[in-house]
C-alpha positions in Angstrom: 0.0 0.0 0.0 1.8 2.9 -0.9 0.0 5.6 1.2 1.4 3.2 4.3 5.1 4.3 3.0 4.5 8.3 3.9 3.9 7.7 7.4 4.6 4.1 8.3 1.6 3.7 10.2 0.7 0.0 10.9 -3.1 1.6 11.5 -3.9 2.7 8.5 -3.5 -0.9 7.1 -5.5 -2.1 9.8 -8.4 0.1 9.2 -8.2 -0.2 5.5 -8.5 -4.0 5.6 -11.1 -3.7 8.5 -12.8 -1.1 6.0 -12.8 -2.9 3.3 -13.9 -6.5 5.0 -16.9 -4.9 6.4 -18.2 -2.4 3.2 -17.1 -4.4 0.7 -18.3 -8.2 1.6 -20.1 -8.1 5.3 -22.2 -5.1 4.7 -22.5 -5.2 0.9 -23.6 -9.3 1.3 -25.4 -9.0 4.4 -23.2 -11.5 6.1 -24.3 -12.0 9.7 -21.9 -14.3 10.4 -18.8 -11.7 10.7 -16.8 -13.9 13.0 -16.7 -16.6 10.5 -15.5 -14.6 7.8 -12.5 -13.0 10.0 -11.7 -16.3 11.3 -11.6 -17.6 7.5 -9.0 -14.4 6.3 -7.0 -15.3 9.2 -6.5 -19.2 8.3 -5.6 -17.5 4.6 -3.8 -15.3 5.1 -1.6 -17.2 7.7 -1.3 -20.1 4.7 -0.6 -18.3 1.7 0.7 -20.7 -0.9 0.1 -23.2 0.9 -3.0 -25.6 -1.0 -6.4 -25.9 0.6 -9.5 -27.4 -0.2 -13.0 -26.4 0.3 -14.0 -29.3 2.5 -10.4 -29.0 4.5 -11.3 -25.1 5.3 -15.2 -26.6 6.6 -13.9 -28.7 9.1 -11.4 -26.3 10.3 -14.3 -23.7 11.3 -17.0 -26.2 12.5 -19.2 -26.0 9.3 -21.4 -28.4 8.3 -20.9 -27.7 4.2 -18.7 -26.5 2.1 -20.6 -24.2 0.3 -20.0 -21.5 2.4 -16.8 -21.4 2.6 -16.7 -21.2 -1.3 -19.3 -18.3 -1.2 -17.3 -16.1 1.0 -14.3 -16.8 -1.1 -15.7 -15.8 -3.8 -17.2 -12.6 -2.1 -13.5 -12.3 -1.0 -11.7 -12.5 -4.8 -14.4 -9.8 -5.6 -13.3 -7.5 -3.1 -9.7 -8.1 -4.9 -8.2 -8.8 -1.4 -7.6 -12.9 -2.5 -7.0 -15.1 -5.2 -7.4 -18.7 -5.8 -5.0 -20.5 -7.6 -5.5 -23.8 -9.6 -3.5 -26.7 -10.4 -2.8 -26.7 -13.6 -4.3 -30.3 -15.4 -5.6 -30.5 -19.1 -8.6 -32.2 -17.6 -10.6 -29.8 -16.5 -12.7 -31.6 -14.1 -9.4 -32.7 -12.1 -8.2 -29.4 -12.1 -11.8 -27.8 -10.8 -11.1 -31.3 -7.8 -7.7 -30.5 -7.1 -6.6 -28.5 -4.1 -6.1 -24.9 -4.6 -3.8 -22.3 -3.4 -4.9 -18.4 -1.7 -2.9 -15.3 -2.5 -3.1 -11.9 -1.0 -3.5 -8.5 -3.1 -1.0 -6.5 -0.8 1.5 -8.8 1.8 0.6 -5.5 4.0 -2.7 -7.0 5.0 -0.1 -10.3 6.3 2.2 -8.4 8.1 0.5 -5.6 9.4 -3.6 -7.1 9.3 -2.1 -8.4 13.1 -2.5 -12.2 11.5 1.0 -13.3 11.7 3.9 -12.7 14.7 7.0 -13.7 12.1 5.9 -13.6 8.5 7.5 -16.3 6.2 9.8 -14.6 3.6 9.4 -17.3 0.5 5.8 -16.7 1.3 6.1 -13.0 0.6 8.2 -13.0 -2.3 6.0 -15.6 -3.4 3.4 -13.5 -3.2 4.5 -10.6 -4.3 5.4 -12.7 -7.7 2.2 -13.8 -8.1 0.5 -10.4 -8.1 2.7 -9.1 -10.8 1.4 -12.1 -12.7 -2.0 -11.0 -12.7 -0.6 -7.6 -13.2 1.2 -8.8 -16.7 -2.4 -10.1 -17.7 -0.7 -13.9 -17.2 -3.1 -16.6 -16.6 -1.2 -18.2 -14.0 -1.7 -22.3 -12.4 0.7 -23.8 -10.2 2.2 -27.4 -11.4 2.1 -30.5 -9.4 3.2 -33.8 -10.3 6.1 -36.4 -8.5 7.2 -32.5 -7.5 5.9 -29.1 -7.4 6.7 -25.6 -9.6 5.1 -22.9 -8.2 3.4 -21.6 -11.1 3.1 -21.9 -15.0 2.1 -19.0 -17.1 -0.7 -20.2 -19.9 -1.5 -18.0 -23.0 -4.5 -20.2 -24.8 -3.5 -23.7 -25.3 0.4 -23.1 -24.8 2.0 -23.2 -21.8 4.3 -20.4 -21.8 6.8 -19.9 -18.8 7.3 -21.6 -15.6 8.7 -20.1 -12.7 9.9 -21.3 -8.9 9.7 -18.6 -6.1 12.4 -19.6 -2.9 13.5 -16.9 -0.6 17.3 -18.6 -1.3 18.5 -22.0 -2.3 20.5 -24.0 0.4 21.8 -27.2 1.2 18.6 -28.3 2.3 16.3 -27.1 -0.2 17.8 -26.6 -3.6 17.1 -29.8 -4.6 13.3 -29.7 -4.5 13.2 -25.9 -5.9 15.5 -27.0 -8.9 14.1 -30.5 -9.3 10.6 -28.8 -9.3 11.3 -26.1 -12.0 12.6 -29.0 -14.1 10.2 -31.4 -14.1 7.6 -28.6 -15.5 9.8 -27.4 -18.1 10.6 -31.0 -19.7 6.8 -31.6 -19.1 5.9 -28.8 -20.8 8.5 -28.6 -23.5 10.3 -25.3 -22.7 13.5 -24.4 -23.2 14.2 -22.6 -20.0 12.4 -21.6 -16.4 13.3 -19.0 -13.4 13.8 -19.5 -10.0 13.9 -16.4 -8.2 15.0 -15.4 -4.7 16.1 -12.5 -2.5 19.1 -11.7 -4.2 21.2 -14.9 -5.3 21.9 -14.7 -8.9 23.1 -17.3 -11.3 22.8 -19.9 -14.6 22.0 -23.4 -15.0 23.0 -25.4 -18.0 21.3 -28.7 -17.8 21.5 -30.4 -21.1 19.3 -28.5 -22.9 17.7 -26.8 -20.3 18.4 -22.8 -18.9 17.4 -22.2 -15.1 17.9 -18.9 -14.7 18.3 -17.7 -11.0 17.7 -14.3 -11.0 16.5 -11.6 -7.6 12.9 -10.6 -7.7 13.4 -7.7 -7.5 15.5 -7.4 -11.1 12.6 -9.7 -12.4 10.5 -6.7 -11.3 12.5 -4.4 -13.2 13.4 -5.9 -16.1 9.6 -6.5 -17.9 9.0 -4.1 -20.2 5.7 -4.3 -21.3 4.9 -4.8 -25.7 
């Protein structure tokens, strides 16, 4: 929120999320239920990227369906403060069955909103790649298979970029993010994917394969739009 970077005061996200959750969707849907729906944005937002379904996000409030919880997501992506991502499968049926993944419009809302003590960084990079997505006009999946990418860009029928989001590689994870970033480009047939971080920067040459591991922030910088 840029406003937020005049004054730095952590109140003027939290009333402009409270603002917005009550105009916007409690008031403007005549929800009666308002706990719910704040308890529901806090399990969200404190699981960003990770994937949920509809019947998962029932039992976790007490509902007996999950049709609400589906309605008040949906009331939530119209407000623009979340969006659901799919898995990526040419069947359409198993993609509309397969767990799905939440996004917030502004990692403000995360850090600020009170939800989370210790934000996760990967999360909020992840995040903040995944907005500029939808910013670019991408239609945007995530890819799951024996391993995960976190998402695939899609223009029509042709898959067109894949991309990993880690906060940095170590010892511990850089096999999973590289491993994941792979196995969606030789699925797909592409000639190259990104993984990007904080600020580690380098090339991969695998056969004939480019990984390119660039900071998000120079990803940021260097799309210049057609």
């Amino acid at each position: 929120m840029p406003e937020y970077l005049i004054h730095y005061d952590p109140e003027y996200i939290k009333t402009l999320y409270d603002n917005i959750l009550y105009r916007d969707i409690i008031a403007r849907y005549a929800i009666r239920r308002q706990r719910l729906i704040r308890e529901l944005v806090g399990i969200l937002i404190s699981n960003i990227s990770l994937p949920f379904t509809y019947n998962s996000l029932k039992k976790t409030l007490g509902l007996t369906n999950a049709i609400t919880v589906k309605e008040y997501i949906t009331y939530l992506h119209s407000a623009y403060i979340f969006f659901e991502l799919s898995r990526f499968d040419y069947s359409v049926k198993k993609q509309l069955n397969s767990p799905r993944k939440c996004y917030c419009i502004d990692t403000a809302f995360g850090i600020l909103g009170g939800f989370s003590l210790s934000p996760n960084k990967g999360w909020l990079l992840e995040n903040i790649v995944y907005v500029e997505l939808l910013r670019r006009g991408m239609d945007v999946y995530y890819f799951q298979e024996k391993r995960e990418c976190d998402f695939i860009t899609k223009d029509g029928p042709h898959i067109t970029g894949a991309l990993q989001v880690c906060f940095e590689l170590t010892n511990e994870n850089r096999d999973r993010e590289i491993g994941g970033i792979l196995e969606a480009i030789e699925f797909f047939g592409l000639k190259e994917g990104f993984i990007l971080t904080n600020d580690e920067e380098d090339l991969l040459v695998m056969g004939e394969v480019r990984i390119i591991i660039m900071p998000v922030w120079r990803w940021l910088l260097n799309y210049i739009p057609e």
